[in-house]
Residue frames as a rotation matrix with the C-alpha (Angstrom) as fourth column:
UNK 1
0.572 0.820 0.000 0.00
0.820 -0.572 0.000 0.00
0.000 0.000 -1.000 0.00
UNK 2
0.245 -0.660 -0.710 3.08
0.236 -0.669 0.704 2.55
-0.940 -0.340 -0.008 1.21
UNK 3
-0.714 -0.687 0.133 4.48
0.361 -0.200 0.911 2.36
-0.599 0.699 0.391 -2.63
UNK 4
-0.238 0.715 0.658 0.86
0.960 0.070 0.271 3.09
0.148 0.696 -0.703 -4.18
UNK 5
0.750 0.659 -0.061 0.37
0.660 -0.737 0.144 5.98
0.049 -0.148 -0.988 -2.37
UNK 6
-0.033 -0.734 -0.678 3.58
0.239 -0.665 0.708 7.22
-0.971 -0.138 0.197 -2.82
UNK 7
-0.737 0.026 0.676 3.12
0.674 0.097 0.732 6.86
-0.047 0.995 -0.089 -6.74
UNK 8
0.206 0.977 0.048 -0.02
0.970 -0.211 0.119 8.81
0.127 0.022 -0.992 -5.94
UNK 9
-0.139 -0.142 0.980 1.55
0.251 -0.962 -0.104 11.34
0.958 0.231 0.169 -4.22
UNK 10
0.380 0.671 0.636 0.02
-0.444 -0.471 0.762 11.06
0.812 -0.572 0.119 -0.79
UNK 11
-0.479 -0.576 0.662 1.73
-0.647 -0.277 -0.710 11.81
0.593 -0.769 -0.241 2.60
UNK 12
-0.478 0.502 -0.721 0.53
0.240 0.864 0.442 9.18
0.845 0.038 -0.533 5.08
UNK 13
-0.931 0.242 -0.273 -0.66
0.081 -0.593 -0.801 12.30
-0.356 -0.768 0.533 7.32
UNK 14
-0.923 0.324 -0.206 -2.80
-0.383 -0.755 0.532 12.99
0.017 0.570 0.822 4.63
UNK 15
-0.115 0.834 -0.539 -5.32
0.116 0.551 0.827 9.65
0.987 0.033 -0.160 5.26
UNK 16
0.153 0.484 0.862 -7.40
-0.988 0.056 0.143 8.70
0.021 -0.873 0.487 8.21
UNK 17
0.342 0.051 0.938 -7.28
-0.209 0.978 0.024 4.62
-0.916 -0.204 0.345 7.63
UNK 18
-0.403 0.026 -0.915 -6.75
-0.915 -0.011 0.403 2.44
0.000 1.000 0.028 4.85
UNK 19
0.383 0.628 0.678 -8.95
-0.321 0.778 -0.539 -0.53
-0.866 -0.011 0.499 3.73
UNK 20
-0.758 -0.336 -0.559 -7.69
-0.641 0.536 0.549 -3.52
0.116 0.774 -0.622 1.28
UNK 21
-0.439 0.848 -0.298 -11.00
0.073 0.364 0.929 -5.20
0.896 0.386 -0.222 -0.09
UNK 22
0.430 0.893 0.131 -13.14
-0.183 -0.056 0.982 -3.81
0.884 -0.446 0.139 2.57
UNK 23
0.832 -0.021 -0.554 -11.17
0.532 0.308 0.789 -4.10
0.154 -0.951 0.267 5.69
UNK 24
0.835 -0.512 0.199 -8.33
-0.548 -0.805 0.227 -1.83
0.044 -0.299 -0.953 7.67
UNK 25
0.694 -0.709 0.129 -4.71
0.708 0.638 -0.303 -2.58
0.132 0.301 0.944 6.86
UNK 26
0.381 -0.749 -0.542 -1.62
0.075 -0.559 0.826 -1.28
-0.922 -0.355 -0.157 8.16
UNK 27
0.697 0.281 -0.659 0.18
-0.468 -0.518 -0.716 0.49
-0.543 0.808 -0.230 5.21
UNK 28
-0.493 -0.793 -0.357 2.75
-0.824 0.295 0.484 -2.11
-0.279 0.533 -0.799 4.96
UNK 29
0.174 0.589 0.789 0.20
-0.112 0.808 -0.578 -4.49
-0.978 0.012 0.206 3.90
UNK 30
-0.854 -0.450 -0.260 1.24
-0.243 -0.098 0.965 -6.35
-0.460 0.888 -0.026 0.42
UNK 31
0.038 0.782 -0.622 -0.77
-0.835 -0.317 -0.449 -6.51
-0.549 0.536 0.641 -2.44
UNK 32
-0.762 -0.266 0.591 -1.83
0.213 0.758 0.616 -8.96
-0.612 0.595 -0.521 -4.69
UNK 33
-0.925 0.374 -0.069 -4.10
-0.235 -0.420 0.877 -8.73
0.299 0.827 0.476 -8.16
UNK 34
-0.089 0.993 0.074 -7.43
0.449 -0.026 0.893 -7.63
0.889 0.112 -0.444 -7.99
UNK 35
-0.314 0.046 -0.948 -7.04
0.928 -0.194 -0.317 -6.47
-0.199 -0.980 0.018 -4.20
UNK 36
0.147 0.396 0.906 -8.95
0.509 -0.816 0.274 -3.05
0.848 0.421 -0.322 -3.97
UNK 37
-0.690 -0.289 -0.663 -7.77
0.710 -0.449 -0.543 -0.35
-0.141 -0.845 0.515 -1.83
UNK 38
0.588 0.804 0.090 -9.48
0.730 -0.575 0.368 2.53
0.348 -0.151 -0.925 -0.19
UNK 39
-0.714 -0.699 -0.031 -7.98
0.639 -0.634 -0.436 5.91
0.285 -0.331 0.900 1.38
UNK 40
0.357 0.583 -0.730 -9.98
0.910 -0.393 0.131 7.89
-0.210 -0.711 -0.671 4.01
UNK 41
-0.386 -0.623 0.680 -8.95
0.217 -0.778 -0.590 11.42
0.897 -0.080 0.435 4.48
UNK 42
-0.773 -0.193 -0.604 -8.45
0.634 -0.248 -0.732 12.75
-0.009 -0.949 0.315 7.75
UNK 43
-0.886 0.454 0.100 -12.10
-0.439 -0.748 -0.497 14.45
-0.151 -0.484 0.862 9.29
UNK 44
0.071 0.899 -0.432 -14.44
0.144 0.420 0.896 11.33
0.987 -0.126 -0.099 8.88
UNK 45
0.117 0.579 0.807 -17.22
-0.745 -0.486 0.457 12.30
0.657 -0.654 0.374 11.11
UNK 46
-0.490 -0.255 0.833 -17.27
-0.872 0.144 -0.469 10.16
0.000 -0.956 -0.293 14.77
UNK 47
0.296 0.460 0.837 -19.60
-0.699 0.702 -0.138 7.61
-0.651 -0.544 0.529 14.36
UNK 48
0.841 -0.160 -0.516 -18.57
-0.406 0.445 -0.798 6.74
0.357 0.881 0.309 10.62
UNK 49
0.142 -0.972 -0.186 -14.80
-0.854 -0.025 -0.520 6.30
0.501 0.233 -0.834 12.32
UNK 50
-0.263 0.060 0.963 -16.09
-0.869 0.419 -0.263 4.13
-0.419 -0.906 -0.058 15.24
UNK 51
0.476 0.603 0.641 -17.90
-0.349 0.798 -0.491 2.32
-0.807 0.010 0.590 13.05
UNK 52
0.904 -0.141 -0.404 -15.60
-0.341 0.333 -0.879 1.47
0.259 0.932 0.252 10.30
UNK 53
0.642 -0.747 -0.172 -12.16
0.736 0.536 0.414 0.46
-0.217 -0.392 0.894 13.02
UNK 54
0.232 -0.633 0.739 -10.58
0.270 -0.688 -0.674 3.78
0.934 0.356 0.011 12.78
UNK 55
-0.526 -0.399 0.751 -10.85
-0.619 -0.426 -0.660 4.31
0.583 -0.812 -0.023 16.68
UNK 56
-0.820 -0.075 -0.568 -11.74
0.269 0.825 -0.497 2.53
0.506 -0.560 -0.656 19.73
UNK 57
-0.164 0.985 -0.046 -14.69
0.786 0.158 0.598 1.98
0.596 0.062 -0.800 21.31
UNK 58
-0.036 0.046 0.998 -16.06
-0.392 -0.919 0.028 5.52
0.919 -0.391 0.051 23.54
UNK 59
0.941 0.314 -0.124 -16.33
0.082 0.144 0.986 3.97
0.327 -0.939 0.109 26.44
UNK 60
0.359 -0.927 0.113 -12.31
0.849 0.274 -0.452 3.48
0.387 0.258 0.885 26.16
UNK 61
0.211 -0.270 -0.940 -10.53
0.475 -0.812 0.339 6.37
-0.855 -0.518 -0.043 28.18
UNK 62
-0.665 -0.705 -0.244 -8.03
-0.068 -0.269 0.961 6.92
-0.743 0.656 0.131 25.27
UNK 63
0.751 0.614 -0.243 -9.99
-0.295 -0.018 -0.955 7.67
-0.591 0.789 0.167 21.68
UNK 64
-0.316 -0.949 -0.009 -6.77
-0.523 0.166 0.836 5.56
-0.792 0.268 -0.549 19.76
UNK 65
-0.111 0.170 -0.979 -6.38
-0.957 0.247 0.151 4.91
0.268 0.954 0.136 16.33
UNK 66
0.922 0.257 0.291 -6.88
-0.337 0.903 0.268 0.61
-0.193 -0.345 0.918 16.20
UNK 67
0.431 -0.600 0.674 -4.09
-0.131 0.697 0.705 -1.57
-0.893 -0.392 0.222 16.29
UNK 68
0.405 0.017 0.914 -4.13
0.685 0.657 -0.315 -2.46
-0.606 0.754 0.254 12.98
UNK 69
0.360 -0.370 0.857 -3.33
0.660 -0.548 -0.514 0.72
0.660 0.750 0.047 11.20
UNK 70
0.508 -0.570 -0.646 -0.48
0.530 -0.384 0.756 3.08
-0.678 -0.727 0.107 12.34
UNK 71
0.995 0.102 0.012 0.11
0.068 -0.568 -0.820 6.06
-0.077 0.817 -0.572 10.08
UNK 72
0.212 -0.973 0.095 3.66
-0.753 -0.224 -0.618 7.01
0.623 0.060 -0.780 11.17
C-alpha cells in the first residue's frame, strides 16, 4: 500500500485509515491482483470512524487509532 500511495503522491498524514478489499490494513500491507484499496482522508465524522475500526470503542478512556493501522 506505502508504494501506491507514494506513486499517488500522498503523505501518510494525509489519510485517516486504509482498507484492502473492505477491511483496515496497516500500510505495509502487500498486495496482490485484484485487491482493492481505499484511502480515508483525515475528518471522517465520529460515528462513521467508530464504526468502520478507525478508533476505539467511547467507552475506552483513550480515543486511539486501532491496532491495525499506524500512520507514522
Amino acid at each position: 500500500v506505502n508504494d501506491i500511495l507514494d506513486a499517488l503522491g500522498i503523505e501518510p498524514q494525509e489519510i485517516e485509515g486504509v482498507f484492502v478489499n473492505g477491511k483496515i490494513a496497516p500500510l505495509d500491507t502487500l498486495l496482490h491482483d485484484g485487491d482493492r484499496i481505499a484511502a480515508l482522508p483525515p475528518g471522517t465524522p465520529g460515528p462513521y470512524r467508530l464504526l468502520l475500526g478507525l478508533v476505539s470503542s467511547p467507552n475506552n478512556e483513550s480515543d486511539k487509532k486501532s491496532d491495525t493501522f499506524k500512520c507514522k
